[in-house]
matplotlib code that plots the C-alpha trace (Angstrom):
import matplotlib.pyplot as plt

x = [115.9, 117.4, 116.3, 116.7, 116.1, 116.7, 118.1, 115.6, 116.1, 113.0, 112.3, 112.7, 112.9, 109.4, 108.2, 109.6, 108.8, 106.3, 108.0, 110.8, 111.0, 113.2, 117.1, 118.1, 120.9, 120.5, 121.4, 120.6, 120.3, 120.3, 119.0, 119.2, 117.9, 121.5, 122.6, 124.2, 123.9, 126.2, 126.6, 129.1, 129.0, 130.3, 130.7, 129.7, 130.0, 132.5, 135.2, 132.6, 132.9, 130.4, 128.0, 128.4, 127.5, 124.9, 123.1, 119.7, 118.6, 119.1, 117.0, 114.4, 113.8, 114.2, 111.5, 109.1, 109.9, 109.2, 105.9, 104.6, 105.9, 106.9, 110.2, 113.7, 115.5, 119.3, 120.0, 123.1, 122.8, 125.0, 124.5, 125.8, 125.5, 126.1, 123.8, 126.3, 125.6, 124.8, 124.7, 120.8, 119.7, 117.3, 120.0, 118.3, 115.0, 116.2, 117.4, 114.3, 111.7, 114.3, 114.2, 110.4, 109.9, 112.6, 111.4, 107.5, 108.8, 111.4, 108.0, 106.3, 104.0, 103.2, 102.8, 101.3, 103.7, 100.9, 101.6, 105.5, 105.4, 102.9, 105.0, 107.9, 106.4, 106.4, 110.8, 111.0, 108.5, 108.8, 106.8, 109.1, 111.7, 110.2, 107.7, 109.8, 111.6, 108.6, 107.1, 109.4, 108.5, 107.4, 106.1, 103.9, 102.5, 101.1, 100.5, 97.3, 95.9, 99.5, 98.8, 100.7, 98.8, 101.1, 100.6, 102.8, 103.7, 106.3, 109.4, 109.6, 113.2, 113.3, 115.2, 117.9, 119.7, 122.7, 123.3, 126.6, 127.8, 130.6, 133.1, 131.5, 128.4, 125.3, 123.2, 119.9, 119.1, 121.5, 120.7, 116.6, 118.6, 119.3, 115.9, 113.6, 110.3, 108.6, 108.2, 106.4, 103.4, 105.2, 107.6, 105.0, 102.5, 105.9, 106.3, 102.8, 102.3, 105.5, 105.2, 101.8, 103.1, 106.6, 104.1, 101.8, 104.8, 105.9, 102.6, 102.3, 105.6, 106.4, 109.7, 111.3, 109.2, 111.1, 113.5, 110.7, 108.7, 111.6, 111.8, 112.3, 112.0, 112.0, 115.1, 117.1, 119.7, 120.0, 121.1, 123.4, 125.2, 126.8, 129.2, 128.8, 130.4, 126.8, 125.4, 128.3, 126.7, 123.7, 124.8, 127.1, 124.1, 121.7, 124.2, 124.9, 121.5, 119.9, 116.1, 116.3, 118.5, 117.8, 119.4, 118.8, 116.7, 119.1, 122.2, 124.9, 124.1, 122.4, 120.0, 120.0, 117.3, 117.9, 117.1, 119.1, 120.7, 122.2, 123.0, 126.6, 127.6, 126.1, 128.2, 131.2, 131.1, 130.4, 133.0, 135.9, 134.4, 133.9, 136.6, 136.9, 133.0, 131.3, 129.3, 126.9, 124.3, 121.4, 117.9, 114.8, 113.7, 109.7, 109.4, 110.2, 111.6, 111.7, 112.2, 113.7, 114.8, 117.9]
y = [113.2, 112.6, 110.2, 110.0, 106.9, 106.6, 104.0, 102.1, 100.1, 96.7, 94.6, 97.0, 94.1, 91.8, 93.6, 90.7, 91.6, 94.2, 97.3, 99.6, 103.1, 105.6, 106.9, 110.3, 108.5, 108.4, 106.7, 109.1, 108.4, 110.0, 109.3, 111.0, 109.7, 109.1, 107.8, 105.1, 103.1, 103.9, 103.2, 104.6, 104.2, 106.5, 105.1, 101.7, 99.1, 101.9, 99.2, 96.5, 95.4, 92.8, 95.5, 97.5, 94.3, 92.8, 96.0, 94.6, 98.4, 98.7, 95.3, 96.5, 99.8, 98.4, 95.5, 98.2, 101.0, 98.2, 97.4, 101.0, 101.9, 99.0, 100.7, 100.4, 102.7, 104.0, 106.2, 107.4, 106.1, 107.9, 106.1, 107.6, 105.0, 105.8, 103.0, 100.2, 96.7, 93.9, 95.5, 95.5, 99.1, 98.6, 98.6, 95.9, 98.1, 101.3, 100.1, 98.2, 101.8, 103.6, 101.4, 101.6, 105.3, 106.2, 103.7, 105.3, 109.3, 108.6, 106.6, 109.4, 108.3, 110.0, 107.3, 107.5, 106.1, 103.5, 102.3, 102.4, 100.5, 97.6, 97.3, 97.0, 94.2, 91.8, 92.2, 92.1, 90.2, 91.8, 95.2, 96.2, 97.9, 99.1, 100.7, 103.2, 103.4, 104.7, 106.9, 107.7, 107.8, 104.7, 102.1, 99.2, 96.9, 93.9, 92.2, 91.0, 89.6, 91.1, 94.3, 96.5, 98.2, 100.3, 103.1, 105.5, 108.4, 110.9, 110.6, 113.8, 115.6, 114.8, 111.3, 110.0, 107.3, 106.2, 103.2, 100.9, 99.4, 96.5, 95.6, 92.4, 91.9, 89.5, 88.2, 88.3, 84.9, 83.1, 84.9, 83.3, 79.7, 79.9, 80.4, 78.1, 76.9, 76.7, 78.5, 78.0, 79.9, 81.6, 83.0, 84.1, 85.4, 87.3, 89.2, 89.8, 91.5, 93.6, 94.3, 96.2, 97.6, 98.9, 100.6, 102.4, 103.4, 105.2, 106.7, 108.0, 109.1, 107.1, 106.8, 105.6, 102.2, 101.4, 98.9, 97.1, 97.0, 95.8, 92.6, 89.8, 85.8, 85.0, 86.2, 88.9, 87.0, 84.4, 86.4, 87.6, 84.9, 85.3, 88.4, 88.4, 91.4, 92.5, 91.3, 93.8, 96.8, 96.5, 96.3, 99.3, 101.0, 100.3, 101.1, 105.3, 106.4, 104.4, 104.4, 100.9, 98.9, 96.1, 94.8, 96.4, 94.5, 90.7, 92.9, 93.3, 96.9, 98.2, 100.4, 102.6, 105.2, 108.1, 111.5, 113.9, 115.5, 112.1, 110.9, 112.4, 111.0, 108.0, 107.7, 108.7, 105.7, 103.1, 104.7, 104.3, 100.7, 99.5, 101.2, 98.5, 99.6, 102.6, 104.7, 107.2, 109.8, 109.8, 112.0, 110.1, 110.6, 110.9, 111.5, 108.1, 108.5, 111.8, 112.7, 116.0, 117.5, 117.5]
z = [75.8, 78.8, 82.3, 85.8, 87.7, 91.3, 93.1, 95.7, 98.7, 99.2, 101.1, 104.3, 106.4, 106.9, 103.6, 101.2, 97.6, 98.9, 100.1, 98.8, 99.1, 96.2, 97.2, 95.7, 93.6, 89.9, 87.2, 84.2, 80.1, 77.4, 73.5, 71.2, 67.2, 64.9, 61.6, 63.3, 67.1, 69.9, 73.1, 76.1, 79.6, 82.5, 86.0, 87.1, 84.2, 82.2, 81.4, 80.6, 77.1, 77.6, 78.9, 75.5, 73.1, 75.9, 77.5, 79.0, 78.8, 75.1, 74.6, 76.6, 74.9, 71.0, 72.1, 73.2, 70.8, 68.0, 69.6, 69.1, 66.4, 64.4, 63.3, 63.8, 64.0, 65.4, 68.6, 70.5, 73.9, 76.7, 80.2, 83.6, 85.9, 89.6, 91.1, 92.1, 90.4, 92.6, 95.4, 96.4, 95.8, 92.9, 89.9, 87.6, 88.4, 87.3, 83.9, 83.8, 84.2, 82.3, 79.2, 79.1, 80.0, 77.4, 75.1, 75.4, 75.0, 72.1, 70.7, 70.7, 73.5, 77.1, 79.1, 81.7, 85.1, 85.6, 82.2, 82.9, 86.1, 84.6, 81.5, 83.9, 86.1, 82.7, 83.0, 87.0, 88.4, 92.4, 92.5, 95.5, 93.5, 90.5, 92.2, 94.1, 90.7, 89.2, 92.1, 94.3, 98.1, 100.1, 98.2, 99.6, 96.4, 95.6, 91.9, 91.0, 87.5, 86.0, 87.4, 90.5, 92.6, 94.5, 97.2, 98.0, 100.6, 100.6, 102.7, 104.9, 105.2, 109.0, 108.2, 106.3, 104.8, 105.9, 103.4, 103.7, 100.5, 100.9, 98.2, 98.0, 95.3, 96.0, 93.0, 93.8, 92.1, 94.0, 97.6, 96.4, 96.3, 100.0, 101.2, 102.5, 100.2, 103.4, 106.2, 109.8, 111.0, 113.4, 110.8, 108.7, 111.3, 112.3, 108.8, 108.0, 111.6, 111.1, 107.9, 108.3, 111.2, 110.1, 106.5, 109.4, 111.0, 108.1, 107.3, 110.9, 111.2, 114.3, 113.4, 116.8, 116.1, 113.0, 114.9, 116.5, 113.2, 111.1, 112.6, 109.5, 109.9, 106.2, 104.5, 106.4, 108.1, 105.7, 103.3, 105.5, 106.7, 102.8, 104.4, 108.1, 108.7, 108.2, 111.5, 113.1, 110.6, 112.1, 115.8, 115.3, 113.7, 116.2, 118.9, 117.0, 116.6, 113.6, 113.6, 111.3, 110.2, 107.3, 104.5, 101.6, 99.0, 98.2, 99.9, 100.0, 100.4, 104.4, 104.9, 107.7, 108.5, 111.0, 112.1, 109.7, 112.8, 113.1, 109.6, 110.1, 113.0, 112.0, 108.7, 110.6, 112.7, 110.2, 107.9, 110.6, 111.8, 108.3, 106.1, 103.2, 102.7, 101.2, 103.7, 101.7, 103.0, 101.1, 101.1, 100.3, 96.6, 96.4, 92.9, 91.0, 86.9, 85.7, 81.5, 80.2, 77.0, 76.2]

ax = plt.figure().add_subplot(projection="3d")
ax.plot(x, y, z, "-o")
ax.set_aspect("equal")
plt.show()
């Protein structure tokens, strides 16, 4: 058996711990039953002995496997991981839905992604990652009663992602410390008003009213204050043709959305203005997980 999961971007600005939306960059997986557990990883986290003996992944899928079948039992485990750690594209998330897909189909059972997506809420308790993780597209989703209710729309081909990824990680756990308990009406009038705005932007298509939609008071520049050459991303960004430029879920990583006739240019610039930092192109990924056999 082998699985997909794609990278996601949240937060998109005003949409703290409610929106996210699916990258066409994969980490993939693949089991397979054996007489004896192994483990190996390719790409990020390849040298990590620690990440061998401690795989959050592998403790995931044993928990759940157990639960339905009350078994255990020994796999080879191959990982390919091309999602940088750390970095705010939805890392934790995809090992998260990738545990408890794979755990589900090497179970025997075709879970449904509904089932996947409020399994996975229990291990991540923000619906704005996993959810993109698990449908692909643009995601805007709330949690009630334990559940996620998430609705989606596909991501046409007419925009890409231009998405900057420094040298430098940011745990999400510490980048929560910074933020304020409280905020002031104004801030949160601010983020409700752009948040609904900047989701029917993306269900209409208005694309040139991302920047005006995107405008955060709650956690944006905060965050971002941690590597401030990230105030100078998005100026240069805005200043070569971005439609929107936030950072990408906790950071460090930036999201920047523009036409596709742009993209290039776009990564051009950033590349040669920021050349200790990645610059990738990526298309928008509207199908969430996807299992094969291997």
């Amino acid at each position: 058996m082998n699985i997909l999961v794609p990278a996601t971007s949240a937060n998109l600005g005003p949409g703290f711990d409610a929106l996210g939306l699916s990258l066409k960059l994969f980490n993939s997986v693949k089991i397979e039953p054996a007489k004896f557990s192994s483990v190996s990883i390719n790409g990020e986290g390849s040298g990590s002995v620690n990440l061998k003996r401690n795989n959050i992944f592998l403790s995931i899928f044993n928990e759940i496997f157990f639960e339905l079948t009350g078994k255990n039992e020994n796999f080879r485990v191959v990982f390919e991981n091309n999602i940088p750690f750390s970095r705010g594209l939805g890392s934790s998330s995809a090992v998260i839905v990738g545990a408890i897909a794979s755990a589900y189909e090497m179970a025997g059972f075709k879970a449904s992604k509904e089932t996947v997506l409020n399994k996975a809420i229990i291990y991540e308790t923000h619906p704005d990652n996993i959810s993109p993780a698990v449908h692909g597209g643009f995601i805007s989703a709330i949690v009630k009663n334990g559940n996620v209710y998430a609705n989606k729309i596909n991501l046409c081909d007419e925009i890409k992602a231009v998405v900057v990824i420094p040298n430098k990680p940011m745990s999400t756990s510490s980048s929560r410390q910074i933020l304020p308990k409280n905020y002031t009406m104004k801030e949160c009038v601010n983020n409700l008003s752009h948040a609904a705005f900047l989701t029917s932007c993306f269900y209409e298509k208005k694309y040139d009213l991302l920047k005006i939609a995107s405008k955060d008071l709650m956690h944006e520049e905060r965050r971002m204050h941690a590597l401030e050459e990230l105030f100078e991303v998005r100026k240069v960004a805005y200043e070569n043709g971005a439609l929107m430029s936030t950072l990408s879920g906790s950071g460090s990583s930036f999201l920047n959305i523009a036409y596709k006739d742009d993209a290039k240019n776009l990564q051009d610039i950033l590349k040669s203005k920021f050349s200790d930092f990645g610059v990738e192109v990526f298309s928008f990924d509207n199908d969430g997980y996807e299992i094969t056999q291997s």
